[in-house]
N, C-alpha and C positions, 0 to 999 in steps of 0.2 A: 886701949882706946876702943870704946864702943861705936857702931856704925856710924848712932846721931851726930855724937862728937867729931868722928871723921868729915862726915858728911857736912859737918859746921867749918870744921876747919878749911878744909877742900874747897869750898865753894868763897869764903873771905881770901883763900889766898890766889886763885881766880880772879875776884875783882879787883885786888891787889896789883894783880899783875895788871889789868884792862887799863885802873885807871893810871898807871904807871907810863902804861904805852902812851894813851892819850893825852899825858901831859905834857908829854916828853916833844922835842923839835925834829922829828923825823919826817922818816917816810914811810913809816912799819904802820900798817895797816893792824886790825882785827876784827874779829866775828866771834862770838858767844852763839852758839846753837845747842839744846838740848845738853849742857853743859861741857861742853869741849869749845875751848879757846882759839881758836885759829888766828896765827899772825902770819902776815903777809908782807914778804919786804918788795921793795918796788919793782925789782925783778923775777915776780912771781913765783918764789921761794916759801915754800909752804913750812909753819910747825905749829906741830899740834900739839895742846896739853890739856890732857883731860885727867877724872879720876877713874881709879880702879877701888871701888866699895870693897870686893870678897878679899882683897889684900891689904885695902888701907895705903893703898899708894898714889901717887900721884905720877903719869906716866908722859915724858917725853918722848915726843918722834919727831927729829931733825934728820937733815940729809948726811950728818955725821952717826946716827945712829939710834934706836930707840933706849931710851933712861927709865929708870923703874925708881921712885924717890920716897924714901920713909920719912915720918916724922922722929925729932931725936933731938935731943938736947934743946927743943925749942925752935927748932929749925926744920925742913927740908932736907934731906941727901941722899944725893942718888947713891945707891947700893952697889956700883961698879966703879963709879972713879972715884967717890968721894968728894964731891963736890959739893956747895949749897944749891939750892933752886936757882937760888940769885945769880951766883957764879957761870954755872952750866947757861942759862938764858941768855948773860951777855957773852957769853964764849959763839953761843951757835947763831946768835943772831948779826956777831961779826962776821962770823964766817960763811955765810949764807946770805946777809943783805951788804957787808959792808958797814953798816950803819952801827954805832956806841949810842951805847944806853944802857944806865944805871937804875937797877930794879936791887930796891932794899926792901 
């Protein structure tokens, strides 16, 4: 994948994510800045997801740990546990706000 294509992909699945949160019945908060995603759960539990260009990844920082996530098969996976974007998101956003929420 060439940078544009990254840079294409990266940023759809970013607003993917924004407007998932948004639609959804919580309390998870977000912010887009200079393209890093900040979600915020009601107990001021920070995680951030941005892109990494020079690797073509997409990089999680929860308080469970930072994730480093390649494109593959069509999908998102993080390179350490093998998880999807999807999975990992509702995993840390339970574990950090309490709150379920389902990001496909």
């Amino acid at each position: 994948m060439n940078e544009s294509e990254f840079n294409a992909l990266a940023e759809a699945t970013l607003l993917s994510i924004e407007q998932q949160v948004e639609d959804a019945d919580t309390e998870l908060d977000f912010e887009m800045s200079a393209g890093i995603l900040t979600l915020t759960a009601e107990n001021g539990s920070k995680i951030i997801i941005n892109r990494q260009v020079a690797t073509c990844e997409i990089w999680v920082a929860a308080r469970s740990g930072g994730y480093h996530l390649g494109w593959q098969d069509e999908q998102w996976f993080c390179r350490t546990t093998g998880e999807s974007l999807q999975t990992l998101l509702e995993r840390v956003v339970v574990e950090q706000g309490g709150e379920r929420i389902s990001f496909c």
